[in-house]
mmCIF file as Biopython writes it, N, C-alpha, C and O atoms, coordinates in Angstrom:
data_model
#
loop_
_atom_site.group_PDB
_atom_site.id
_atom_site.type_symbol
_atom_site.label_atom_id
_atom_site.label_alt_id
_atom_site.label_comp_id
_atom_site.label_asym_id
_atom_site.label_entity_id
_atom_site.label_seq_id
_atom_site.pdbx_PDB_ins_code
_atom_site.Cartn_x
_atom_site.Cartn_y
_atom_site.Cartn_z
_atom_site.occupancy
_atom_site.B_iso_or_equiv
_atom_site.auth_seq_id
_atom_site.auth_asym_id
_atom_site.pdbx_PDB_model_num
ATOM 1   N N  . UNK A ? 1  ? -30.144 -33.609 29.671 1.0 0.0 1  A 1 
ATOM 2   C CA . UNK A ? 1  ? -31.457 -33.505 30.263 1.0 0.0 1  A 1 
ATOM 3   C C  . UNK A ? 1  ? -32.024 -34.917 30.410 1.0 0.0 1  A 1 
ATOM 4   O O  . UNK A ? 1  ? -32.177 -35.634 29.421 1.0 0.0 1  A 1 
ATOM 5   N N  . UNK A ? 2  ? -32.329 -35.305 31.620 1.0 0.0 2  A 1 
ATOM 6   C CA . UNK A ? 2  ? -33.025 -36.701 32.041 1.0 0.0 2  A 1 
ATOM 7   C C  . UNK A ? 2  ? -34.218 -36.827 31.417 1.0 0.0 2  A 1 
ATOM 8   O O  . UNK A ? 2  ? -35.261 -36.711 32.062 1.0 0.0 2  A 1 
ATOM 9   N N  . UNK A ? 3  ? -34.218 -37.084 30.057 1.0 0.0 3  A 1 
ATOM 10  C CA . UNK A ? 3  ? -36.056 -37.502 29.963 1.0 0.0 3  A 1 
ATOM 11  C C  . UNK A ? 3  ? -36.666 -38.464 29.476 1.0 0.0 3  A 1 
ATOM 12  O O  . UNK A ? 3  ? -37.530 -38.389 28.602 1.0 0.0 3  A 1 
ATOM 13  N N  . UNK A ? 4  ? -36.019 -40.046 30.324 1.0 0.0 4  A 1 
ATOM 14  C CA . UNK A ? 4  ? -36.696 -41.331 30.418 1.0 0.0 4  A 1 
ATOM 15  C C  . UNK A ? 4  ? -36.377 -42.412 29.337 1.0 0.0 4  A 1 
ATOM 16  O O  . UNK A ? 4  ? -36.555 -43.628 29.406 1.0 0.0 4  A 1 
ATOM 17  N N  . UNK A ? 5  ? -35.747 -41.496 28.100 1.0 0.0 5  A 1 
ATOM 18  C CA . UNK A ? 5  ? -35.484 -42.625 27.093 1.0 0.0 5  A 1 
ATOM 19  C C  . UNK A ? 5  ? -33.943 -42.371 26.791 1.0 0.0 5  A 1 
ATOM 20  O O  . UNK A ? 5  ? -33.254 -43.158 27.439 1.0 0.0 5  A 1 
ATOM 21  N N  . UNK A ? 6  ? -33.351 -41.679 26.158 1.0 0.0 6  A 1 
ATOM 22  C CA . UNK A ? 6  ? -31.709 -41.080 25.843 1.0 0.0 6  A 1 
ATOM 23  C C  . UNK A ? 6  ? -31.134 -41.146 27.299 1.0 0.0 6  A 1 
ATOM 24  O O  . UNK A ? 6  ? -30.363 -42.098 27.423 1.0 0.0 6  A 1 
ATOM 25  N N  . UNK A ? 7  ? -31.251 -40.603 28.124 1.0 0.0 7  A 1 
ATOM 26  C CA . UNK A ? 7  ? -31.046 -40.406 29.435 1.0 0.0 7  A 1 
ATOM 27  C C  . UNK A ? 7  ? -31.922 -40.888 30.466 1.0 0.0 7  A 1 
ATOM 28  O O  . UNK A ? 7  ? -32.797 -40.144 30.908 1.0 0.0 7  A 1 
ATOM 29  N N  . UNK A ? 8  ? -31.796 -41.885 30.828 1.0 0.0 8  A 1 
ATOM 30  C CA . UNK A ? 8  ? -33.362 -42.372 31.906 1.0 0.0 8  A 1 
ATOM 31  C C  . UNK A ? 8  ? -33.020 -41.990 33.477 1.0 0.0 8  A 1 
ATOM 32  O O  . UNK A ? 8  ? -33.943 -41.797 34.268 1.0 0.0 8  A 1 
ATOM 33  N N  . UNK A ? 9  ? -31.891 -41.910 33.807 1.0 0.0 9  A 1 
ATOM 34  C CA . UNK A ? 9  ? -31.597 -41.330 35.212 1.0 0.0 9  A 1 
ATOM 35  C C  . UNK A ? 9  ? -30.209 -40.290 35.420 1.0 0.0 9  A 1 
ATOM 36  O O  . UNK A ? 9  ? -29.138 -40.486 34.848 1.0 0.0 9  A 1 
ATOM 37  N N  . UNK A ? 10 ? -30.430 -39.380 36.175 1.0 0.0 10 A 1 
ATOM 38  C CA . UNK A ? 10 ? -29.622 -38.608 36.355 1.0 0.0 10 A 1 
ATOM 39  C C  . UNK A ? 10 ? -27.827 -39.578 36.212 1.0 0.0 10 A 1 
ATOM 40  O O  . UNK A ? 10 ? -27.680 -40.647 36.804 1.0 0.0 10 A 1 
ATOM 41  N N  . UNK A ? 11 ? -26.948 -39.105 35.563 1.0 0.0 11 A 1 
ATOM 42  C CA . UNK A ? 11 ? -25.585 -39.592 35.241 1.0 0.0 11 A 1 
ATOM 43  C C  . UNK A ? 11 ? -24.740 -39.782 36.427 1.0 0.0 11 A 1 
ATOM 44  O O  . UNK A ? 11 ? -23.793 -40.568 36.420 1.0 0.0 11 A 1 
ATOM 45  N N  . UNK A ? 12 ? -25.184 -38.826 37.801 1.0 0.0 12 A 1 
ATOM 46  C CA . UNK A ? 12 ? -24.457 -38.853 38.852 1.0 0.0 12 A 1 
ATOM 47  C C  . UNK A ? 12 ? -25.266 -39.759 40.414 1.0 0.0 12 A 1 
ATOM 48  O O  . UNK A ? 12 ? -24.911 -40.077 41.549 1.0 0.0 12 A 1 
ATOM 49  N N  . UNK A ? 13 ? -26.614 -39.876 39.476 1.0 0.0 13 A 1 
ATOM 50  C CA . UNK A ? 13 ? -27.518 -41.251 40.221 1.0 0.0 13 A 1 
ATOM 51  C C  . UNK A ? 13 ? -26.620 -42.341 41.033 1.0 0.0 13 A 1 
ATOM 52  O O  . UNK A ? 13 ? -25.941 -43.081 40.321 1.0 0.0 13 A 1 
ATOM 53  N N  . UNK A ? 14 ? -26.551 -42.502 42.263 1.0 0.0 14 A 1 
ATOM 54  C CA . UNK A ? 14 ? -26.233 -43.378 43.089 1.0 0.0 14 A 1 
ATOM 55  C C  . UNK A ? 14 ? -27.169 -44.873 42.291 1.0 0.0 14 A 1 
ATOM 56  O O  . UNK A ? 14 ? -26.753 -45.995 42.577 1.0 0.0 14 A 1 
ATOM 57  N N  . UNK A ? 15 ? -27.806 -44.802 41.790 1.0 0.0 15 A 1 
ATOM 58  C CA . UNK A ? 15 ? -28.964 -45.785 41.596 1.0 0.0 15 A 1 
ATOM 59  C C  . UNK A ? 15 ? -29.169 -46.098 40.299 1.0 0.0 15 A 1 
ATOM 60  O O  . UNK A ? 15 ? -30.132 -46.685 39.805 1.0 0.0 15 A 1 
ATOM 61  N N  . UNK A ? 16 ? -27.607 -45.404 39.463 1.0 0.0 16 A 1 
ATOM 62  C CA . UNK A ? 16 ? -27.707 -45.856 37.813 1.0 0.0 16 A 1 
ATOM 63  C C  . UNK A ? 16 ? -27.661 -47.190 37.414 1.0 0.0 16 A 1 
ATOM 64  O O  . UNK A ? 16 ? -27.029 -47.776 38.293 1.0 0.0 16 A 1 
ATOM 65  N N  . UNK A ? 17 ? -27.920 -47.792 36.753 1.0 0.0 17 A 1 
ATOM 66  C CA . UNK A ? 17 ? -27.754 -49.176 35.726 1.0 0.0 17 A 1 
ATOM 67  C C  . UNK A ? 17 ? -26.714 -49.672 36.322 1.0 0.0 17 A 1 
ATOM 68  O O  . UNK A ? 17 ? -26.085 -48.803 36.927 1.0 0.0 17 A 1 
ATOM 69  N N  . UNK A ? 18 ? -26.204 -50.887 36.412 1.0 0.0 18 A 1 
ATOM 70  C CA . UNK A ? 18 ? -24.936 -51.691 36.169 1.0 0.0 18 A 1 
ATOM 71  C C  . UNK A ? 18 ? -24.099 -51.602 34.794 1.0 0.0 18 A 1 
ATOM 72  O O  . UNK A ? 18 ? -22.938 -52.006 34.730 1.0 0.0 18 A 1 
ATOM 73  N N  . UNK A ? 19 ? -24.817 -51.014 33.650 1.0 0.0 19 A 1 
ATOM 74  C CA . UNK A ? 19 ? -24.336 -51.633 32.575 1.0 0.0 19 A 1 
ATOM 75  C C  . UNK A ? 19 ? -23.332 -50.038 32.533 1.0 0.0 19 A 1 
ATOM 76  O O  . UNK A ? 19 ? -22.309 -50.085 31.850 1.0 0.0 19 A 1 
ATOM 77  N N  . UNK A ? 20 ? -23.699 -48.551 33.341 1.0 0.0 20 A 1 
ATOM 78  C CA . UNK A ? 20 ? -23.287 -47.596 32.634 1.0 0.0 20 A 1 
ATOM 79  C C  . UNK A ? 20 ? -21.986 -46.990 34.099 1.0 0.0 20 A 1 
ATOM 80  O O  . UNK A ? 20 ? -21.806 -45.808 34.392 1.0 0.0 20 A 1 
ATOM 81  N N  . UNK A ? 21 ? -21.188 -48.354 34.858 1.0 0.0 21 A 1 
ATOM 82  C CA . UNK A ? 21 ? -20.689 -48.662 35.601 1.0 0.0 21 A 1 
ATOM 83  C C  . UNK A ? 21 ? -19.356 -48.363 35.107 1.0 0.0 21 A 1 
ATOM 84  O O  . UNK A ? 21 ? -18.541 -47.901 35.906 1.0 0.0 21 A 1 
ATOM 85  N N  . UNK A ? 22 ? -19.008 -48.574 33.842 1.0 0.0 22 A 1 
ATOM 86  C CA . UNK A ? 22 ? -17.538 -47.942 33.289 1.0 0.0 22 A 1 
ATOM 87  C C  . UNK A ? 22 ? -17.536 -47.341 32.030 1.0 0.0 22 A 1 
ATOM 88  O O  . UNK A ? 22 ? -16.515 -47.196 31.357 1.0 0.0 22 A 1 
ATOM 89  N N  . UNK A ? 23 ? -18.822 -46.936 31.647 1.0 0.0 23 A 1 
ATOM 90  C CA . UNK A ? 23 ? -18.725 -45.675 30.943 1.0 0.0 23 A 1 
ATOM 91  C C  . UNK A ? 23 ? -17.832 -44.045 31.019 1.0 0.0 23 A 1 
ATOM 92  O O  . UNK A ? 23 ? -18.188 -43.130 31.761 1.0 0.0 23 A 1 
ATOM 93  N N  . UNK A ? 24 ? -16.779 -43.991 30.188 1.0 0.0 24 A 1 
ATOM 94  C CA . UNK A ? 24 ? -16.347 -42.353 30.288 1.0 0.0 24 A 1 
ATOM 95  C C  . UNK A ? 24 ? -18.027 -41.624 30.119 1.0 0.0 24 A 1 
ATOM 96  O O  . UNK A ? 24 ? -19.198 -41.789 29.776 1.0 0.0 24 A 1 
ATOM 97  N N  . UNK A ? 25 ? -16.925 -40.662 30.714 1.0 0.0 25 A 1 
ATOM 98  C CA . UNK A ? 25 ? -18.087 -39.055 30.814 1.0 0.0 25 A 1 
ATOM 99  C C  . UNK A ? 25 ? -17.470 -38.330 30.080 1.0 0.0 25 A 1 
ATOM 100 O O  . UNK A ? 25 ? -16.318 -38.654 29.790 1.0 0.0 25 A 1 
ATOM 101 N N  . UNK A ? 26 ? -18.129 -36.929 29.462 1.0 0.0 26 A 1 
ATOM 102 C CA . UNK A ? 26 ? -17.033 -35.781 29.045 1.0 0.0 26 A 1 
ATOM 103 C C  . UNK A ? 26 ? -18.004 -34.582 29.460 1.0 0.0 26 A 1 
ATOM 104 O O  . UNK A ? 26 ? -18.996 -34.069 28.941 1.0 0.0 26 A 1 
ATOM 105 N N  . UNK A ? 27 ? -17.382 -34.400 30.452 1.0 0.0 27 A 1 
ATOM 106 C CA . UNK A ? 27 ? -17.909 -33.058 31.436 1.0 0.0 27 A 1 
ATOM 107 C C  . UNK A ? 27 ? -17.687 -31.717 30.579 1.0 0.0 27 A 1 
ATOM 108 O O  . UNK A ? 27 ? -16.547 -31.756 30.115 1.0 0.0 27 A 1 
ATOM 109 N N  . UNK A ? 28 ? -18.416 -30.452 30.170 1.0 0.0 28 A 1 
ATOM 110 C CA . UNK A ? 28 ? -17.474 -29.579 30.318 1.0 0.0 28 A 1 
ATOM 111 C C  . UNK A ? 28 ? -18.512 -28.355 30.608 1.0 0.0 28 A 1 
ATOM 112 O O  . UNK A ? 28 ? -19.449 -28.517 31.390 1.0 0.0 28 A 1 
ATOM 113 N N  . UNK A ? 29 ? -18.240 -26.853 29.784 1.0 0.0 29 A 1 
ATOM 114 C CA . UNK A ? 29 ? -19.332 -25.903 30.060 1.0 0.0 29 A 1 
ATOM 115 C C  . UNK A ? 29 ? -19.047 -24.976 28.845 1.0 0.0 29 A 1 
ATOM 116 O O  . UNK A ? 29 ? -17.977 -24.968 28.236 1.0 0.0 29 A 1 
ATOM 117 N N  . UNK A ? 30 ? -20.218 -24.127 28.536 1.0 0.0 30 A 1 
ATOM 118 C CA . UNK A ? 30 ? -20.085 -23.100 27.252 1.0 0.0 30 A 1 
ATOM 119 C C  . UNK A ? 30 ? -20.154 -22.093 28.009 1.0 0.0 30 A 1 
ATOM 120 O O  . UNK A ? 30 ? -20.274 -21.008 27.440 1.0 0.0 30 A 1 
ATOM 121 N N  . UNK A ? 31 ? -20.110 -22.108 29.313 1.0 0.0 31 A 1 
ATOM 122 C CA . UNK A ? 31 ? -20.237 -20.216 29.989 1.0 0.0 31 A 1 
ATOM 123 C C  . UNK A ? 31 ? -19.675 -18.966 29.300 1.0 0.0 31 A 1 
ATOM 124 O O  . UNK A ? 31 ? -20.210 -17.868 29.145 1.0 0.0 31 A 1 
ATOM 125 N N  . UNK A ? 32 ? -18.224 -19.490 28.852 1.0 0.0 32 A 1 
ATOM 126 C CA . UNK A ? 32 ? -17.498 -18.571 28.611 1.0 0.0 32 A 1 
ATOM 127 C C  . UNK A ? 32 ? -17.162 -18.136 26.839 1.0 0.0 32 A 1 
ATOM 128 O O  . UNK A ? 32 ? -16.306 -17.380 26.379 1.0 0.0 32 A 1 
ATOM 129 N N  . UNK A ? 33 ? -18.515 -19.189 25.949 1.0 0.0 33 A 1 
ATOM 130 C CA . UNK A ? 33 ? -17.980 -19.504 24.333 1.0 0.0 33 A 1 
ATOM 131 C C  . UNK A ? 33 ? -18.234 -18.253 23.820 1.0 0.0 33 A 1 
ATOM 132 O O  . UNK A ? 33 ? -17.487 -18.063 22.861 1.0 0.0 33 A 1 
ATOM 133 N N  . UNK A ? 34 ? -19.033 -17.217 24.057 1.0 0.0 34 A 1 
ATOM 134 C CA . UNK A ? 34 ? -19.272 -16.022 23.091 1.0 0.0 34 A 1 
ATOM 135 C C  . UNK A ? 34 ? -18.015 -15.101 23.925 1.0 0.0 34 A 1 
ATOM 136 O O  . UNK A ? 34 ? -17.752 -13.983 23.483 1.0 0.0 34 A 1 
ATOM 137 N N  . UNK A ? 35 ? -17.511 -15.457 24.742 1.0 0.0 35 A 1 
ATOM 138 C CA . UNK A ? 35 ? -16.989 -14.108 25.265 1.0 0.0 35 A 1 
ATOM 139 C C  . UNK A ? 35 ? -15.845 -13.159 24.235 1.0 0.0 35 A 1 
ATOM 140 O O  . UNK A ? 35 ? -15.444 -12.026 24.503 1.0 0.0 35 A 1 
ATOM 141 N N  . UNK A ? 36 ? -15.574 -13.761 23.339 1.0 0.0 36 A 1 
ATOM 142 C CA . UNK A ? 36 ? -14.481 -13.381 22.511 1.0 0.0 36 A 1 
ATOM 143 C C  . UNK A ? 36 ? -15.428 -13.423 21.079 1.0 0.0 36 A 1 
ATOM 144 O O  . UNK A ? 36 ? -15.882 -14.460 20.597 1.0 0.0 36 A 1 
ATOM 145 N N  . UNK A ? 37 ? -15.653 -11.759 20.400 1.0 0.0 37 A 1 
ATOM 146 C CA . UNK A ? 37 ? -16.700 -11.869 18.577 1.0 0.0 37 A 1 
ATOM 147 C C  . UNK A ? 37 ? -15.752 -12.443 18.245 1.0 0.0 37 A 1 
ATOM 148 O O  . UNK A ? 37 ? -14.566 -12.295 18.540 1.0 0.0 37 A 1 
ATOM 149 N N  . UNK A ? 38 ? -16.383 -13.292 17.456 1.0 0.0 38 A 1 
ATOM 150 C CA . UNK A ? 38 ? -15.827 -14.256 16.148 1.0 0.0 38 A 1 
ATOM 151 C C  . UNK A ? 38 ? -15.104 -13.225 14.897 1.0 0.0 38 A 1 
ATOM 152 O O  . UNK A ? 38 ? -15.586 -12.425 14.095 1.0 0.0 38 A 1 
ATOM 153 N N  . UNK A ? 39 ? -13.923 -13.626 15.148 1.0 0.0 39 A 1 
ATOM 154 C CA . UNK A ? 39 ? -13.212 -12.691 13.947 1.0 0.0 39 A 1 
ATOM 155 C C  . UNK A ? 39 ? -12.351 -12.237 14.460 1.0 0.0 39 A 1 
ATOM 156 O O  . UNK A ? 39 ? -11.280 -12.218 13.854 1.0 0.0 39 A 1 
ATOM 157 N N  . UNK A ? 40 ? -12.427 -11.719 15.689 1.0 0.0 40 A 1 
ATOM 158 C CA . UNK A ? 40 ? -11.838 -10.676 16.273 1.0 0.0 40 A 1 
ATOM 159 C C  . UNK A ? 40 ? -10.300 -11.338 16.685 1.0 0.0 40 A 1 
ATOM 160 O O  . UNK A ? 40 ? -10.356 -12.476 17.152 1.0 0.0 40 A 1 
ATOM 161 N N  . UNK A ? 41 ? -8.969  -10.741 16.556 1.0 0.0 41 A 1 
ATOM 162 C CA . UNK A ? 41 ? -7.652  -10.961 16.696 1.0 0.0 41 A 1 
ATOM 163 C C  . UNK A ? 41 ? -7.144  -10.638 17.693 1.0 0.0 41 A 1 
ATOM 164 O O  . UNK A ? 41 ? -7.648  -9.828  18.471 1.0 0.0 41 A 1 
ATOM 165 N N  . UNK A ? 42 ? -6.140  -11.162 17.848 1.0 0.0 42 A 1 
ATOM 166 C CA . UNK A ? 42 ? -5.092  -10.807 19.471 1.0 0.0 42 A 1 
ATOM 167 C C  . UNK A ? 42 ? -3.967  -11.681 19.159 1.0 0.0 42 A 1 
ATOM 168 O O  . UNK A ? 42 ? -3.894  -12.810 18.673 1.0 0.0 42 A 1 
ATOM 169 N N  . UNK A ? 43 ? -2.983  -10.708 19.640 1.0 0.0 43 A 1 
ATOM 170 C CA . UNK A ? 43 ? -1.769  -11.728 19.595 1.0 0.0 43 A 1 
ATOM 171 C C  . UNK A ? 43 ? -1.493  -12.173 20.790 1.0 0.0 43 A 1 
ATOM 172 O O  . UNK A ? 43 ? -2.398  -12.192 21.624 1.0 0.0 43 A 1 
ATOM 173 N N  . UNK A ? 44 ? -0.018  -12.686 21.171 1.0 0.0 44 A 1 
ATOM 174 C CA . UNK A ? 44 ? 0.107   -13.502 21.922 1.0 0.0 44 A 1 
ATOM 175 C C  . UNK A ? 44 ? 0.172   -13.118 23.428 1.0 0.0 44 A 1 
ATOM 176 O O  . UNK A ? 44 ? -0.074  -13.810 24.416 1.0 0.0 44 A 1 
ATOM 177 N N  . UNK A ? 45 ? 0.719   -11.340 23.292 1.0 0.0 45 A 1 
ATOM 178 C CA . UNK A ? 45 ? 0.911   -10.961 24.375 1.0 0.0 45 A 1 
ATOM 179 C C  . UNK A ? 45 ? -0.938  -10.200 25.255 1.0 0.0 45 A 1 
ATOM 180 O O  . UNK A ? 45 ? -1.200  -10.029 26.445 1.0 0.0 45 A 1 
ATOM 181 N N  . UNK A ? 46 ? -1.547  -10.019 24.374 1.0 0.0 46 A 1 
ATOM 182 C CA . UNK A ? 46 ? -3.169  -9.792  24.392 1.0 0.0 46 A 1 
ATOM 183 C C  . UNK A ? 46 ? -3.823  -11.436 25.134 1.0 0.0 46 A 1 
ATOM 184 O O  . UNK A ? 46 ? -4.387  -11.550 26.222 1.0 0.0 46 A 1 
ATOM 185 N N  . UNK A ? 47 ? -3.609  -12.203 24.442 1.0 0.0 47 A 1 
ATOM 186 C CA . UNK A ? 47 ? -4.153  -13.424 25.023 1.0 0.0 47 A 1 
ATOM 187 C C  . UNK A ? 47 ? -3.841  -13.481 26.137 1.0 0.0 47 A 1 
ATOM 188 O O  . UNK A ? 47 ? -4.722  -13.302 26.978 1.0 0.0 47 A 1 
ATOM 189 N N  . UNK A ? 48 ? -2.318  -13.782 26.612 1.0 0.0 48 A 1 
ATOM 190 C CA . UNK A ? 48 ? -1.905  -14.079 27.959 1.0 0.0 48 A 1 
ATOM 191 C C  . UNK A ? 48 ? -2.290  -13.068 28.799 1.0 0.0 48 A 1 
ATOM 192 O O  . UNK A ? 48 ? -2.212  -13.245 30.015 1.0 0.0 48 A 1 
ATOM 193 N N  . UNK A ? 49 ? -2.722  -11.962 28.314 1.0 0.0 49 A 1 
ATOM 194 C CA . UNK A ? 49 ? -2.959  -10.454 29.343 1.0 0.0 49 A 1 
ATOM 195 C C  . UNK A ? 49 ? -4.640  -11.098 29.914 1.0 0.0 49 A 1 
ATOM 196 O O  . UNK A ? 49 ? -4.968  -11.185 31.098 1.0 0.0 49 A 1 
ATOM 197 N N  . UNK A ? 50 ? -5.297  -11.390 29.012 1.0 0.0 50 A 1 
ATOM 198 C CA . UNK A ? 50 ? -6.712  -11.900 28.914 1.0 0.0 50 A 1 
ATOM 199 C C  . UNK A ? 50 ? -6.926  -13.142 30.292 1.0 0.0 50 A 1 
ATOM 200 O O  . UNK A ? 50 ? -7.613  -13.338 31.295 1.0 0.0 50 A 1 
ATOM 201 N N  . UNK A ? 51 ? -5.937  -13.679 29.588 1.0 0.0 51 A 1 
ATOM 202 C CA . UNK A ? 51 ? -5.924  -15.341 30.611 1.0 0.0 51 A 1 
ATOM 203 C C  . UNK A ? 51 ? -5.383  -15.064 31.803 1.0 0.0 51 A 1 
ATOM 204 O O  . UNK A ? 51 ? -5.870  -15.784 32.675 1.0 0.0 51 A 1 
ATOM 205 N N  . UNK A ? 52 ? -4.689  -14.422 32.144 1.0 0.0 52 A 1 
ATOM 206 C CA . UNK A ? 52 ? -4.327  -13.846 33.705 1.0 0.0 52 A 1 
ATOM 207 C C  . UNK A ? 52 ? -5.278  -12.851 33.911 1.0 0.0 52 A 1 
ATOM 208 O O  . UNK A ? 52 ? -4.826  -12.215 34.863 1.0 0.0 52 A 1 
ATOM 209 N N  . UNK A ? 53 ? -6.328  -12.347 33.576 1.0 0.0 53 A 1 
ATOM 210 C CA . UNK A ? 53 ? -6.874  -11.733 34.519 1.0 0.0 53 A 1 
ATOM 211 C C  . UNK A ? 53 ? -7.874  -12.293 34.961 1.0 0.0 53 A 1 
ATOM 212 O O  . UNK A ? 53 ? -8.503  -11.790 35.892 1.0 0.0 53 A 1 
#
């Protein structure tokens, strides 16, 4: 979240700093983190059934 001090301009800003010019990024997303209750088991042939669909 851009809010002026931790983050002062959007990361994909045409108009960022010089200094943050070869900084890594680490992109990712939680869309999908609850989709599986915690605890809950599957073996190997369950997983791959999961991941192909």
């Amino acid at each position: 979240m851009v809010d002026g001090t931790s983050l002062p301009t959007h990361p994909c800003d045409p108009k960022a700093p010089e200094i943050s010019a070869n900084l890594p990024a680490m992109i990712g997303s939680v869309h999908d983190e609850a989709a599986m209750p915690a605890g809950e088991k599957m073996d190997e042939v369950e997983l791959q059934r999961r991941v192909r669909d």
